[in-house]
C-alpha positions in Angstrom: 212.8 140.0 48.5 210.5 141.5 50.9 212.1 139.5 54.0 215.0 141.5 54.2 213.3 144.7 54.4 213.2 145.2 58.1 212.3 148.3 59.7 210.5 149.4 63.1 209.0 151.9 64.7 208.5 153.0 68.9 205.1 153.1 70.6 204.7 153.7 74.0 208.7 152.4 74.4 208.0 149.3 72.8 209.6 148.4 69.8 207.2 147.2 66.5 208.6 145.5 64.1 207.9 145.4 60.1 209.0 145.7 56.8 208.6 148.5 53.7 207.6 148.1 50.2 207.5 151.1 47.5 203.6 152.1 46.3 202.3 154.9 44.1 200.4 157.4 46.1 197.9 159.5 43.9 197.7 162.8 44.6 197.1 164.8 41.5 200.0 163.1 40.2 201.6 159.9 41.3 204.2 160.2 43.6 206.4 157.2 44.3 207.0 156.8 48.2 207.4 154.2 50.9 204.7 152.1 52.6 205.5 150.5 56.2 203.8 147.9 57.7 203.6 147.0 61.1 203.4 143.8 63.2 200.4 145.6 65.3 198.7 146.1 61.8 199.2 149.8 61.4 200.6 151.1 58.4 202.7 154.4 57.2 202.0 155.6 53.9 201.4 159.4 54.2 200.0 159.3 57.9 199.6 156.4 60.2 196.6 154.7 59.6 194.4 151.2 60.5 193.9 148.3 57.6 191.0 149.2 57.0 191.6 153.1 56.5 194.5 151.4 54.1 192.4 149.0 52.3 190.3 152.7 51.4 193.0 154.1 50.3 193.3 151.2 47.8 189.8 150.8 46.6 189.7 154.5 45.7 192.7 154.6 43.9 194.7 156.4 46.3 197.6 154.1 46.8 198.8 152.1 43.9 201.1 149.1 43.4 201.5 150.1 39.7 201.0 153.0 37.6 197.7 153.2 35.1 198.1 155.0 32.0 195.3 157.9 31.4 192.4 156.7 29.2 193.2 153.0 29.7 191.2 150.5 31.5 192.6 147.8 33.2 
């Protein structure tokens, strides 16, 4: 359950809550890794970046909630 996947992170001395869910991040090869979200809508996967920096990394295939096998379309 995603609810009790609680995590945080400091800015400025303030304290931002979130939570963490696993991703694929292509890069050559798919590499399993963690993905935090923020309450101030940034999120960690690989580097800090905004939604909609994330929502790029989606479109062009670099993040992935599931793996795609080679030669077959979804």
């Amino acid at each position: 359950m995603i609810g009790n996947r609680i995590t945080y992170r400091t800015a400025d001395g303030v304290r931002v809550p979130g939570t963490w869910r696993h991703a694929f991040i292509r890069n050559g090869d798919y590499f399993l890794t963690d993905v935090f979200i923020y309450a101030d809508g940034l999120i960690d996967c690989w580097g800090l970046v905004t939604l909609e920096e994330f929502e790029e990394n989606l479109r062009c295939g670099r993040v992935a909630t599931e793996l795609r096998r080679q030669g077959v379309r979804p």
